[in-house]
PQR file with spaces between the fields and no chain letter, atoms N, CA, C, O and H, PARSE charges and radii, in Angstrom:
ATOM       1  N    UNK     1    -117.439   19.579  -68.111 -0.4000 1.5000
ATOM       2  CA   UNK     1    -116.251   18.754  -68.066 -0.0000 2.0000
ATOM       3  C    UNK     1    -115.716   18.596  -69.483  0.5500 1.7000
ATOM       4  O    UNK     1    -116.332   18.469  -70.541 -0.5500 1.4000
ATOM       5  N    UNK     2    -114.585   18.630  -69.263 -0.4000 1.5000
ATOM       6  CA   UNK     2    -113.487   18.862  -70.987 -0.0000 2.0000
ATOM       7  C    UNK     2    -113.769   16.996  -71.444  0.5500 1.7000
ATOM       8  O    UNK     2    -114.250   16.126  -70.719 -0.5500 1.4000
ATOM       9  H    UNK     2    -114.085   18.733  -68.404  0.4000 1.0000
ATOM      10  N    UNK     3    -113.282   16.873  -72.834 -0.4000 1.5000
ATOM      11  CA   UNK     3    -113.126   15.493  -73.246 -0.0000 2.0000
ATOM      12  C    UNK     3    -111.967   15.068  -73.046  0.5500 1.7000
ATOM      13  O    UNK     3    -111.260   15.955  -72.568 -0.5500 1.4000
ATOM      14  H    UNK     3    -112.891   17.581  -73.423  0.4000 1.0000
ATOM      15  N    UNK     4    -111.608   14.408  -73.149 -0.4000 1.5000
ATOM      16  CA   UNK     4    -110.080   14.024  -73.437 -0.0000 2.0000
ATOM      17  C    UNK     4    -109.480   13.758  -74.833  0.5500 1.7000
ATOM      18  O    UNK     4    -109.928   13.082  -75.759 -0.5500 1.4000
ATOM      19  H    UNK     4    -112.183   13.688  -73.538  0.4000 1.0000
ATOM      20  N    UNK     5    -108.759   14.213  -74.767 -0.4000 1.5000
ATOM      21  CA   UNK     5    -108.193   14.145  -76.266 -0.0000 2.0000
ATOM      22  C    UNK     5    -107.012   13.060  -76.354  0.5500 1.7000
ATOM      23  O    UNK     5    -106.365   13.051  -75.307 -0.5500 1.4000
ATOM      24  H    UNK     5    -108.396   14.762  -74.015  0.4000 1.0000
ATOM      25  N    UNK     6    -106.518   12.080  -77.377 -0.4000 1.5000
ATOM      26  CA   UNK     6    -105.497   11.377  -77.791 -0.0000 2.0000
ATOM      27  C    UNK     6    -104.762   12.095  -78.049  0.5500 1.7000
ATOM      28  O    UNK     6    -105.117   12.683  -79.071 -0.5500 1.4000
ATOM      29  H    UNK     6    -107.043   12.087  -78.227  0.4000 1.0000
ATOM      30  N    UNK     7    -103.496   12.560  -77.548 -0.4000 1.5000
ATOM      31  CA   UNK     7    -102.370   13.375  -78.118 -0.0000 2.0000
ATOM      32  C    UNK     7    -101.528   12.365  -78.733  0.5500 1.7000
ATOM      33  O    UNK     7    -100.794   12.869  -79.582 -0.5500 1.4000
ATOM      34  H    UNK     7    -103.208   12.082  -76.718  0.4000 1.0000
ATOM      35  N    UNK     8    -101.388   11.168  -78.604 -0.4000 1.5000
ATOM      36  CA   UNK     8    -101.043    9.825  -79.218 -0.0000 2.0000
ATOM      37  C    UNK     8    -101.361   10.002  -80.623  0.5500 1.7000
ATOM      38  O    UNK     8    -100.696   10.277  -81.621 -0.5500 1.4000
ATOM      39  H    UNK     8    -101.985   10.758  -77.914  0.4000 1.0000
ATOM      40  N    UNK     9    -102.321    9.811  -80.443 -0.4000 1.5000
ATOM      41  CA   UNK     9    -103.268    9.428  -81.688 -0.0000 2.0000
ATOM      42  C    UNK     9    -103.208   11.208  -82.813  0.5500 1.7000
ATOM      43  O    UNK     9    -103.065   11.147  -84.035 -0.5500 1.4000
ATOM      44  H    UNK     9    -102.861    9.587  -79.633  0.4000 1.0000
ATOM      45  N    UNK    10    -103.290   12.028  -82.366 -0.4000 1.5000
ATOM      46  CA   UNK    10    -102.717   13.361  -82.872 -0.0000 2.0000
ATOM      47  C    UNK    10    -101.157   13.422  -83.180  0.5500 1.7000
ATOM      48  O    UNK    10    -100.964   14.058  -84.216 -0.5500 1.4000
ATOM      49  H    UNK    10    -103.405   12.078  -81.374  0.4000 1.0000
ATOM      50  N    UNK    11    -100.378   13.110  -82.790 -0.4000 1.5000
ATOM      51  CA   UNK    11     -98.819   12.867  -82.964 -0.0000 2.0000
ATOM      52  C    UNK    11     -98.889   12.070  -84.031  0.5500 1.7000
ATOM      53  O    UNK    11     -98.613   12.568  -85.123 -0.5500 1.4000
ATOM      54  H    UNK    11    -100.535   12.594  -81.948  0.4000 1.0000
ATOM      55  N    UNK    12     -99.258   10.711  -83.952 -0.4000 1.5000
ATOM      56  CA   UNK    12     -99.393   10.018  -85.050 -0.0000 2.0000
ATOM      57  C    UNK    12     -99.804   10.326  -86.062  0.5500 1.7000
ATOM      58  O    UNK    12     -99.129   10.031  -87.048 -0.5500 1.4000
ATOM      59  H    UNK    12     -99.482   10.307  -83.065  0.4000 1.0000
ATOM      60  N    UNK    13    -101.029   11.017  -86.236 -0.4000 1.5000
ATOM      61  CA   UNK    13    -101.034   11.919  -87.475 -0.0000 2.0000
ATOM      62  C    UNK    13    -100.243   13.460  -87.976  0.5500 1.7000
ATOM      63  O    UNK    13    -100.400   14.192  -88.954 -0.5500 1.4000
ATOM      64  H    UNK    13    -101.577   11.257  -85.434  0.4000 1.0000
ATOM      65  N    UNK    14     -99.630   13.493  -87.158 -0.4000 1.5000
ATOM      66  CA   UNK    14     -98.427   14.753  -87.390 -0.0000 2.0000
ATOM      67  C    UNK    14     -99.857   16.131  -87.008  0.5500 1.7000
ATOM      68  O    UNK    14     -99.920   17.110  -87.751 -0.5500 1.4000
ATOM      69  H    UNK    14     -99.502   12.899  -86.364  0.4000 1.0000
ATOM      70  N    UNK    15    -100.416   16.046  -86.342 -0.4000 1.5000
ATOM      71  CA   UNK    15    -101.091   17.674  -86.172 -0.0000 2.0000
ATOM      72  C    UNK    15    -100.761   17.962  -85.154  0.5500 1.7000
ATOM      73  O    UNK    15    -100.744   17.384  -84.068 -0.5500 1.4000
ATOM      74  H    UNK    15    -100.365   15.251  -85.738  0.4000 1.0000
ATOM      75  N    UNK    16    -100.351   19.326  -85.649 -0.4000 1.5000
ATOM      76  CA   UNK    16     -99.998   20.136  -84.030 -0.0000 2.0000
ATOM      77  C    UNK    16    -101.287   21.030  -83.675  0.5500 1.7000
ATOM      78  O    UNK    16    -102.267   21.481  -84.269 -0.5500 1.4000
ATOM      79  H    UNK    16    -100.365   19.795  -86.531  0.4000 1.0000
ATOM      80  N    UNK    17    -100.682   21.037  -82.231 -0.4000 1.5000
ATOM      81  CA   UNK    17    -101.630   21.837  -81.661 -0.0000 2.0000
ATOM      82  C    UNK    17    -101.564   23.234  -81.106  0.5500 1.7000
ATOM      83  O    UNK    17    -100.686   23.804  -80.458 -0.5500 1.4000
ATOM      84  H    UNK    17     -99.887   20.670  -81.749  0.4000 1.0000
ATOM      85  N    UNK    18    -102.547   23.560  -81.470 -0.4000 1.5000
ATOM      86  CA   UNK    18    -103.054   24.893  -80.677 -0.0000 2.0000
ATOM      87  C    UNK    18    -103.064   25.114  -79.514  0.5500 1.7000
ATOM      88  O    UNK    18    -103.916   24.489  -78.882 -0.5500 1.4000
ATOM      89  H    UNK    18    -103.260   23.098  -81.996  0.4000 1.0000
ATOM      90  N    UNK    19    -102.258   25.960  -78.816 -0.4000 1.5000
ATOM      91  CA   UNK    19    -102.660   26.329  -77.146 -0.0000 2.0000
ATOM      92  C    UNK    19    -102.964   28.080  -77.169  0.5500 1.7000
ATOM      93  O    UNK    19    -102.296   29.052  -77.521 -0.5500 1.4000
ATOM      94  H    UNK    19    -101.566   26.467  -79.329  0.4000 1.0000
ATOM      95  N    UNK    20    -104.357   27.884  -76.588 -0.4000 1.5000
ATOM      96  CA   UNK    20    -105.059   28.875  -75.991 -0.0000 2.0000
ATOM      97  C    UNK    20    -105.068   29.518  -74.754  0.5500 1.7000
ATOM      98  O    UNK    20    -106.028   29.119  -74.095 -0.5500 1.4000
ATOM      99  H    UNK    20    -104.899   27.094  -76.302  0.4000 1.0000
ATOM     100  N    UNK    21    -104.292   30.478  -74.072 -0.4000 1.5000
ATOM     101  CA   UNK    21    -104.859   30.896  -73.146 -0.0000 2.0000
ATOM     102  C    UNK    21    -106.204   31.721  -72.720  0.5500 1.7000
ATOM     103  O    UNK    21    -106.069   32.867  -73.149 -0.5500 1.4000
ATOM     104  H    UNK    21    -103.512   30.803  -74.607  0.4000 1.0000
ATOM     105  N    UNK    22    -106.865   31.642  -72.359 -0.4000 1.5000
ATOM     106  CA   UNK    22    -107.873   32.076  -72.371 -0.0000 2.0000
ATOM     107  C    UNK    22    -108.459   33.560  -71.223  0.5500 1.7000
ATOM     108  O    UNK    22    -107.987   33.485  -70.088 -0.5500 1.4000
ATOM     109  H    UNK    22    -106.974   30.711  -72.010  0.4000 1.0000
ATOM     110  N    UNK    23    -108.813   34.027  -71.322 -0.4000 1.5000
ATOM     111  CA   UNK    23    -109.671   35.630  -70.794 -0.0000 2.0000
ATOM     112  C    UNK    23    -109.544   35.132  -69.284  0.5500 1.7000
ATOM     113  O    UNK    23    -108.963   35.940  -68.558 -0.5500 1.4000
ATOM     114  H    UNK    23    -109.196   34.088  -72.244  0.4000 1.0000
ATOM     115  N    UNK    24    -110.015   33.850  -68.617 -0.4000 1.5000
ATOM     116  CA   UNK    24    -109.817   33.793  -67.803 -0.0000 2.0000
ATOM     117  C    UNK    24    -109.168   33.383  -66.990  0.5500 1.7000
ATOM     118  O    UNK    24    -109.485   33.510  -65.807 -0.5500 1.4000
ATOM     119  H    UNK    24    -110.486   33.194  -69.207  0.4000 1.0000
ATOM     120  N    UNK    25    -107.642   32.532  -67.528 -0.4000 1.5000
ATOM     121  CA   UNK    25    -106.613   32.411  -67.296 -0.0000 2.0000
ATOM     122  C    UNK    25    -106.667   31.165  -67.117  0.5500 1.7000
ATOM     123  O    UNK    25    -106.154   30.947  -66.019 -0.5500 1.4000
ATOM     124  H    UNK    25    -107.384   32.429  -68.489  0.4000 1.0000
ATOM     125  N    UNK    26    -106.974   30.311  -67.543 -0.4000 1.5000
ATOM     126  CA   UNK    26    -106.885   28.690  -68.167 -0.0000 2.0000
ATOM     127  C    UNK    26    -106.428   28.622  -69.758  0.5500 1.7000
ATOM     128  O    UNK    26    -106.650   29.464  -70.627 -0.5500 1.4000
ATOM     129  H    UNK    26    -107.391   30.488  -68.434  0.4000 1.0000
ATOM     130  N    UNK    27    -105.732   27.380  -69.872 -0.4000 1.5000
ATOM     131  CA   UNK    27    -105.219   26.954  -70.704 -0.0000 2.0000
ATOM     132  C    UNK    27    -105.678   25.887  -71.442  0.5500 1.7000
ATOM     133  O    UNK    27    -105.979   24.877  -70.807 -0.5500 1.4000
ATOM     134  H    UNK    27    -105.552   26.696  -69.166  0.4000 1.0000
ATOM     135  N    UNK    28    -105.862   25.876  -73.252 -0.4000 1.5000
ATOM     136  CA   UNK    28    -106.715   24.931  -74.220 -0.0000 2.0000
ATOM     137  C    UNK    28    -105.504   24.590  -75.132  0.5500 1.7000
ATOM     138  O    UNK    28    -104.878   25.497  -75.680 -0.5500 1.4000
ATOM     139  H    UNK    28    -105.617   26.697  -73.769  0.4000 1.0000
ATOM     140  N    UNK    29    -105.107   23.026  -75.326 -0.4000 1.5000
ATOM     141  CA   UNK    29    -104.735   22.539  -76.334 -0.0000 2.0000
ATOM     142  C    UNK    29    -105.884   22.073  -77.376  0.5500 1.7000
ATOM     143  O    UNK    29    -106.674   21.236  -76.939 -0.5500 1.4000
ATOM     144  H    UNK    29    -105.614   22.289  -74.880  0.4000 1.0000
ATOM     145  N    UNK    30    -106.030   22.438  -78.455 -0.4000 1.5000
ATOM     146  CA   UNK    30    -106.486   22.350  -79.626 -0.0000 2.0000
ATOM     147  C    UNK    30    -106.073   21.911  -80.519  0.5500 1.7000
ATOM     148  O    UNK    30    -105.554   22.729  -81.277 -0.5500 1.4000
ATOM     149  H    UNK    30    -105.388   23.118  -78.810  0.4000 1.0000
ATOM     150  N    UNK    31    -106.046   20.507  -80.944 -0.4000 1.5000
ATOM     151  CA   UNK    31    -105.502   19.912  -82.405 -0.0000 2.0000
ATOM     152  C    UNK    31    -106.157   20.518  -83.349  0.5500 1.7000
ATOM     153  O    UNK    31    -107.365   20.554  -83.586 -0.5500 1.4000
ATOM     154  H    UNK    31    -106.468   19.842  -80.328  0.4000 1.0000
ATOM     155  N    UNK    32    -104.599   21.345  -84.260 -0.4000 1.5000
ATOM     156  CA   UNK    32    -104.868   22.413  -85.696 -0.0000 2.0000
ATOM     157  C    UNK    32    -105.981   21.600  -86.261  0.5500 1.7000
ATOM     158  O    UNK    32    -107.082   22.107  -86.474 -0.5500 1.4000
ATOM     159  H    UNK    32    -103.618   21.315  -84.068  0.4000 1.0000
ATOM     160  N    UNK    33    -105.740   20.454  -86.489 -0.4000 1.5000
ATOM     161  CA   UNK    33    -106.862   19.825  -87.571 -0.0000 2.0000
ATOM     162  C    UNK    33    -108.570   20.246  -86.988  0.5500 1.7000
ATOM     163  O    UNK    33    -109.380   20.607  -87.841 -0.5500 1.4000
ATOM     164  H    UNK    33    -104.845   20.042  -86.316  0.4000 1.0000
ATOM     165  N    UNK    34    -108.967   20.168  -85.631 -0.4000 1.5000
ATOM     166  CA   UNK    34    -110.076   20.708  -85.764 -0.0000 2.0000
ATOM     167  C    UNK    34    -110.598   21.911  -86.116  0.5500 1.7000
ATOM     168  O    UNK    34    -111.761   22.098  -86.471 -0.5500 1.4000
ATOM     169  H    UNK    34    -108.309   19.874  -84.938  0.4000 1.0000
ATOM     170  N    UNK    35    -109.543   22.917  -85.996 -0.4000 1.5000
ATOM     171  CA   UNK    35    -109.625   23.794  -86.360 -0.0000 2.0000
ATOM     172  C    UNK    35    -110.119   23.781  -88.410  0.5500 1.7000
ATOM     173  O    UNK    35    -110.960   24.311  -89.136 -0.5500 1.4000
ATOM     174  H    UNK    35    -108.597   22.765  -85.708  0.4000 1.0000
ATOM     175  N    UNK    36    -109.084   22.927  -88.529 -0.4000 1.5000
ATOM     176  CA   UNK    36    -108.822   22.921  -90.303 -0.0000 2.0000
ATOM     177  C    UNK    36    -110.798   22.235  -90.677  0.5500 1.7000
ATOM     178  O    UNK    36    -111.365   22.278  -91.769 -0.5500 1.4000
ATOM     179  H    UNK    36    -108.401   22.496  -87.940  0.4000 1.0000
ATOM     180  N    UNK    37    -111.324   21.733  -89.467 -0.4000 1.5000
ATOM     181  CA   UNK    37    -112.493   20.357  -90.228 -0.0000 2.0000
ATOM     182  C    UNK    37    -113.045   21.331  -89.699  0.5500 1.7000
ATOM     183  O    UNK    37    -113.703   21.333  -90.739 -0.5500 1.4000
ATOM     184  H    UNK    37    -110.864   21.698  -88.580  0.4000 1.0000
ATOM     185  N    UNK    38    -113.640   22.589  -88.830 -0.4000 1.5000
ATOM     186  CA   UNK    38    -114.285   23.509  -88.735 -0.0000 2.0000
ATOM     187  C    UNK    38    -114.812   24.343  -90.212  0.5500 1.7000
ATOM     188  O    UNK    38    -115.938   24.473  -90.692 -0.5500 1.4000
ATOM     189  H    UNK    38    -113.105   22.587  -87.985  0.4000 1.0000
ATOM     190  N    UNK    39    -113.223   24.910  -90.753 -0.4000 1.5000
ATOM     191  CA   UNK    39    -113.035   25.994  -91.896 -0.0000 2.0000
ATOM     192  C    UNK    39    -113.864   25.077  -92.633  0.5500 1.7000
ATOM     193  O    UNK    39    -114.872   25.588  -93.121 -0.5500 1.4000
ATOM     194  H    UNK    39    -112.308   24.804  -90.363  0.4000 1.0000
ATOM     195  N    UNK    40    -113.675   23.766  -92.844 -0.4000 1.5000
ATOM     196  CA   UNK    40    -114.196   23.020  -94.050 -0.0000 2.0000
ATOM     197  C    UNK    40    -115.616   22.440  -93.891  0.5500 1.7000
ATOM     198  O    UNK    40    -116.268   21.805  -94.720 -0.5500 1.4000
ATOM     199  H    UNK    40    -112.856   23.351  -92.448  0.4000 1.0000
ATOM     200  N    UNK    41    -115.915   22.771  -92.747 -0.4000 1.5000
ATOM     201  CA   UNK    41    -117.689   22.504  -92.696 -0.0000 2.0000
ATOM     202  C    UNK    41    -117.733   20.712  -91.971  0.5500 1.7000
ATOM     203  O    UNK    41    -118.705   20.247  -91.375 -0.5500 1.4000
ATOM     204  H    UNK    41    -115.385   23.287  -92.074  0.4000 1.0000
ATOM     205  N    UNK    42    -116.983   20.290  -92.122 -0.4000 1.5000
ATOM     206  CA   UNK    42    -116.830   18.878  -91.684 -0.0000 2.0000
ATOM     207  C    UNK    42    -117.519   18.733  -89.910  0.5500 1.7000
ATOM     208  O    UNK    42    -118.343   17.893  -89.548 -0.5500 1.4000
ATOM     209  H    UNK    42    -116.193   20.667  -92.606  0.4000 1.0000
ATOM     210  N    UNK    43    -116.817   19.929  -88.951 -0.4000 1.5000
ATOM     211  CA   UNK    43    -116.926   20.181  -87.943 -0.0000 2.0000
ATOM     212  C    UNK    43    -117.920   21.389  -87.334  0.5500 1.7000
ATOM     213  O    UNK    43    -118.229   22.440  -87.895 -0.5500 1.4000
ATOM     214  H    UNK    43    -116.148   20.611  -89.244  0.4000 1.0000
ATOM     215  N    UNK    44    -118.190   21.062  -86.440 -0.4000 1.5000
ATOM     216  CA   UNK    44    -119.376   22.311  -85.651 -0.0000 2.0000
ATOM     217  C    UNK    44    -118.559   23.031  -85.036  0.5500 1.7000
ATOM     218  O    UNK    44    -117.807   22.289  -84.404 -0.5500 1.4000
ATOM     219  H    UNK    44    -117.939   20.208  -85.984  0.4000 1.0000
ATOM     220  N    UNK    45    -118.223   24.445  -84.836 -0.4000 1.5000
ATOM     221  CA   UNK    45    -117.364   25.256  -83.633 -0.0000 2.0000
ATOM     222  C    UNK    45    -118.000   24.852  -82.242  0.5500 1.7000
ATOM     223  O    UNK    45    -117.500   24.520  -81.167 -0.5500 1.4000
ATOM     224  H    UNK    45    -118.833   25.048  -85.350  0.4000 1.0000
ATOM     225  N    UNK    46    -119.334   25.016  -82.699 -0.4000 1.5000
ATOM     226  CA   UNK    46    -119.837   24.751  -81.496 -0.0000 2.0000
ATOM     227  C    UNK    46    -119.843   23.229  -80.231  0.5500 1.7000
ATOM     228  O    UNK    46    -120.424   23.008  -79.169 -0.5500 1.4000
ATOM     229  H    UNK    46    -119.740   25.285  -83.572  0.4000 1.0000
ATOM     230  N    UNK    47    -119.032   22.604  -80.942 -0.4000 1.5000
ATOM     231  CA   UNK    47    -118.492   20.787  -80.379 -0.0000 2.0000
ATOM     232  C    UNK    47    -117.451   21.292  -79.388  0.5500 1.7000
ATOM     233  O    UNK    47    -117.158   20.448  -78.540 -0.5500 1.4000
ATOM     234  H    UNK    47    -118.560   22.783  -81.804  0.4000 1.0000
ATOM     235  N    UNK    48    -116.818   22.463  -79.284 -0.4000 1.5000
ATOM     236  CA   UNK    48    -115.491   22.607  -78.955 -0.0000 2.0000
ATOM     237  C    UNK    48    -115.875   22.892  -77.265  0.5500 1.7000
ATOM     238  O    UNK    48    -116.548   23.779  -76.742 -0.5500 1.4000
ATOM     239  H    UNK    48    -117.056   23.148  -79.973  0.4000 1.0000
ATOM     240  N    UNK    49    -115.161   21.775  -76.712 -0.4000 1.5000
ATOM     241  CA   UNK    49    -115.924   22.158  -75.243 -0.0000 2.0000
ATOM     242  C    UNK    49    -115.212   23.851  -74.837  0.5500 1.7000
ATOM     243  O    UNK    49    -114.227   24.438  -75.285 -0.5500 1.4000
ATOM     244  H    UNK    49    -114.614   21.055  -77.137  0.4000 1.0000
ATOM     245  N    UNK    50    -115.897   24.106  -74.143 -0.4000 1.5000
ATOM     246  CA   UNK    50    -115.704   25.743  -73.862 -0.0000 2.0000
ATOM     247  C    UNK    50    -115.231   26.784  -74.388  0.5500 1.7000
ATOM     248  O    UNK    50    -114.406   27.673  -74.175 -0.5500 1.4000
ATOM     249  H    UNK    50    -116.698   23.630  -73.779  0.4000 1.0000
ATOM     250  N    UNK    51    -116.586   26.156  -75.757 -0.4000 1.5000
ATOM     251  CA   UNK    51    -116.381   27.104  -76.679 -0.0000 2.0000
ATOM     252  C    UNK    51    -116.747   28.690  -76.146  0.5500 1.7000
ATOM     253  O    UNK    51    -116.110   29.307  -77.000 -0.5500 1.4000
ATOM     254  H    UNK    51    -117.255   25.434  -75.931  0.4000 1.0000
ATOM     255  N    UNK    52    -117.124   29.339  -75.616 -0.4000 1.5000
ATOM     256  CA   UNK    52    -117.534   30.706  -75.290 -0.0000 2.0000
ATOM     257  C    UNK    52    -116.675   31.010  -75.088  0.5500 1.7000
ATOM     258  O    UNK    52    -116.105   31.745  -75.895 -0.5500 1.4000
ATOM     259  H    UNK    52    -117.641   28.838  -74.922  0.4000 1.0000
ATOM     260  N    UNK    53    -115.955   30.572  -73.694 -0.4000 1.5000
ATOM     261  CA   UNK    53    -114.806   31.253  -73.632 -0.0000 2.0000
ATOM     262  C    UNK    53    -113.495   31.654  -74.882  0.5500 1.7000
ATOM     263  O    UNK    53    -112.776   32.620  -75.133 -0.5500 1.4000
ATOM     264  H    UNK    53    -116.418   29.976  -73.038  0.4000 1.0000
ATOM     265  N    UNK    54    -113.782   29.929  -75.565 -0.4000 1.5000
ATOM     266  CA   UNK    54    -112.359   29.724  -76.171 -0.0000 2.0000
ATOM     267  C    UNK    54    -112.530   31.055  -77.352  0.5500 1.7000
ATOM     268  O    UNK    54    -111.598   31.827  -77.578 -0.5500 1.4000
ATOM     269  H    UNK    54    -114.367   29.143  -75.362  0.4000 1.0000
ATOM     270  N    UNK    55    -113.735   31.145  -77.962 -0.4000 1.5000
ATOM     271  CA   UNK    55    -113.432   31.741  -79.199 -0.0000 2.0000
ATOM     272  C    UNK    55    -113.771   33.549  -78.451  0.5500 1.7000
ATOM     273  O    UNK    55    -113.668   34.443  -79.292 -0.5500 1.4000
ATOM     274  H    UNK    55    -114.492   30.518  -77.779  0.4000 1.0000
ATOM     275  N    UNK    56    -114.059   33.910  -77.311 -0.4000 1.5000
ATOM     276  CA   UNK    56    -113.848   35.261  -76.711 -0.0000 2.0000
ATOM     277  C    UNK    56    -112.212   35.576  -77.257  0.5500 1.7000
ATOM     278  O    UNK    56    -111.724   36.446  -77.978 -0.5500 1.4000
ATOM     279  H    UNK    56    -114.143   33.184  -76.628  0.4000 1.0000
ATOM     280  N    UNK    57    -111.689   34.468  -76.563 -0.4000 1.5000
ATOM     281  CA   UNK    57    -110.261   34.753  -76.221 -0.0000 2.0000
ATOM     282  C    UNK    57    -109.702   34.831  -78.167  0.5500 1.7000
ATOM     283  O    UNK    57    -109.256   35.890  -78.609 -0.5500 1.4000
ATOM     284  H    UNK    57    -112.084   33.761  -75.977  0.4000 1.0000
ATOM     285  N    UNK    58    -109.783   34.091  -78.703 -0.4000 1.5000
ATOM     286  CA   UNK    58    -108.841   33.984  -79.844 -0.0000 2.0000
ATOM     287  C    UNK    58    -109.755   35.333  -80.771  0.5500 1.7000
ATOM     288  O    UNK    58    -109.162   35.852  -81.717 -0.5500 1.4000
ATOM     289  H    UNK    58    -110.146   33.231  -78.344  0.4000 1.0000
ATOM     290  N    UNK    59    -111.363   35.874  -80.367 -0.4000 1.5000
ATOM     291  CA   UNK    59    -111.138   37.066  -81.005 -0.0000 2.0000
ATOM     292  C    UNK    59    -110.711   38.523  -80.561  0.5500 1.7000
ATOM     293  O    UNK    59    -110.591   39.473  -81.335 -0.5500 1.4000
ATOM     294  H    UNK    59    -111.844   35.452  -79.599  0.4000 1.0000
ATOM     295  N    UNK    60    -110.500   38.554  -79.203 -0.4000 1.5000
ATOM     296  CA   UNK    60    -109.858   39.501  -78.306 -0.0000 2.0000
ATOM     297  C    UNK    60    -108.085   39.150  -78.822  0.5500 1.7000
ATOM     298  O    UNK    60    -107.285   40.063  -78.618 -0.5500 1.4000
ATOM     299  H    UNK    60    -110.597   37.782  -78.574  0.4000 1.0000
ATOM     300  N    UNK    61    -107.662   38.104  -79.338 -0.4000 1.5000
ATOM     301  CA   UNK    61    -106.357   38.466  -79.258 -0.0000 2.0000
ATOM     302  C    UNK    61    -106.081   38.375  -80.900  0.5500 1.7000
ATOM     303  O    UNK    61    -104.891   38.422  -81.213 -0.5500 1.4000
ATOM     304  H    UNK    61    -108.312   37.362  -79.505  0.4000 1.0000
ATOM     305  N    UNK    62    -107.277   38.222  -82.239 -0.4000 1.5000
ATOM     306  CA   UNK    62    -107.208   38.311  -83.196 -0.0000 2.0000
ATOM     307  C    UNK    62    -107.253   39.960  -82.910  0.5500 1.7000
ATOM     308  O    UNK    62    -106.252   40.479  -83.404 -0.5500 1.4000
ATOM     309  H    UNK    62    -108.243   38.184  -81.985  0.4000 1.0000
ATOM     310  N    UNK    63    -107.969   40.755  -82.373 -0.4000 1.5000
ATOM     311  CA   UNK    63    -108.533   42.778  -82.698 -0.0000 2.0000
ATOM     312  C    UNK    63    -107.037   43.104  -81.862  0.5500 1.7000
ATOM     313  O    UNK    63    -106.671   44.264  -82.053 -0.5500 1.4000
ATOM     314  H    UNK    63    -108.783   40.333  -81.972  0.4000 1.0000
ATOM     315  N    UNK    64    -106.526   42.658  -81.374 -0.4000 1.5000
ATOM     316  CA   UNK    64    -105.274   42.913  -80.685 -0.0000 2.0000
ATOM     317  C    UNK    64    -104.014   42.794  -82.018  0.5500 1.7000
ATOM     318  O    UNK    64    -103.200   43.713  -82.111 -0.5500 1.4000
ATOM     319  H    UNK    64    -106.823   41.716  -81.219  0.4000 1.0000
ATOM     320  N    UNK    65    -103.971   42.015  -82.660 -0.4000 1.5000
ATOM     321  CA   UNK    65    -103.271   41.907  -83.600 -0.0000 2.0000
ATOM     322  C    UNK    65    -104.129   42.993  -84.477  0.5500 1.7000
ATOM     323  O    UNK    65    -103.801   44.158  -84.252 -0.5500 1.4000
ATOM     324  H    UNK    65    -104.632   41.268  -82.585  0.4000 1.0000
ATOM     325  N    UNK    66    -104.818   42.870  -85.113 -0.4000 1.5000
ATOM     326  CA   UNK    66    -105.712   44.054  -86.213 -0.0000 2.0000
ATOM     327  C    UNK    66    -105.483   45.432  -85.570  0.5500 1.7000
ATOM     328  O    UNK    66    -105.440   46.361  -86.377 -0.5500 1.4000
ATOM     329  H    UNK    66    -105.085   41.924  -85.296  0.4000 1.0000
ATOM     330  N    UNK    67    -105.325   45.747  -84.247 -0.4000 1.5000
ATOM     331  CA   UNK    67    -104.811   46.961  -83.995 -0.0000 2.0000
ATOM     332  C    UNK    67    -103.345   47.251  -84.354  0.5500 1.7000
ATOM     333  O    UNK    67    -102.951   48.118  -85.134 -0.5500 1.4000
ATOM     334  H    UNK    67    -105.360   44.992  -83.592  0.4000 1.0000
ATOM     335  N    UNK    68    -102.460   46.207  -83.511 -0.4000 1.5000
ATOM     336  CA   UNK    68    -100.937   46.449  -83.937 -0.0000 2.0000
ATOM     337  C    UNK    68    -100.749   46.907  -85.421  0.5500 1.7000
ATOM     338  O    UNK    68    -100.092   47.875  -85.805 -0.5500 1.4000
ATOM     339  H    UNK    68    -102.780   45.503  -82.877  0.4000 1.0000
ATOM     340  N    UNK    69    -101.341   46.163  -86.051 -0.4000 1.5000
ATOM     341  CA   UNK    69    -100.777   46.116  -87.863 -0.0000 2.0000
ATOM     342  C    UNK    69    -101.874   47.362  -88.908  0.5500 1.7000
ATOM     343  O    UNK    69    -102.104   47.550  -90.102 -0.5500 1.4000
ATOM     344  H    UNK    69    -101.874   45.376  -85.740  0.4000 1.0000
ATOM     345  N    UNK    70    -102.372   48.081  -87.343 -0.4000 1.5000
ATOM     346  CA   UNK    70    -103.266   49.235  -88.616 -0.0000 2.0000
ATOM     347  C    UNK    70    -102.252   50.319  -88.395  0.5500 1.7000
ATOM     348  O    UNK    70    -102.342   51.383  -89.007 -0.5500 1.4000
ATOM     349  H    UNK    70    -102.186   47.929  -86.373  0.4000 1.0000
């Protein structure tokens, strides 16, 4: 089961979010900032509920881009 997230409380701090579609055809809003407290060690990737899927999908559509631009 997903958490719930404050999109309130995200607005209020001005972060936008990330939407993921994912490999199996569900959809992830992601506030950028976790993303940003990940890069910076602050955060675990692994907190991110459905994470397997989520990060399949964003590196299947990162080698999708790395193909276009070779």
């Amino acid at each position: 089961m997903g958490k719930i997230i404050n999109f309130n409380e995200a607005k209020e701090k001005n972060d936008p979010n990330i939407t993921i579609m994912t490999i199996d055809g569900n959809v992830h809003v992601v506030p950028k900032g976790f993303f940003n407290d990940v890069i910076d060690g602050k955060t675990n990737i692994l907190d991110l509920d459905d994470f397997g899927i989520i990060i399949r999908s964003i590196l299947k559509e990162w080698l999708v881009e790395i193909k276009k631009n070779a």
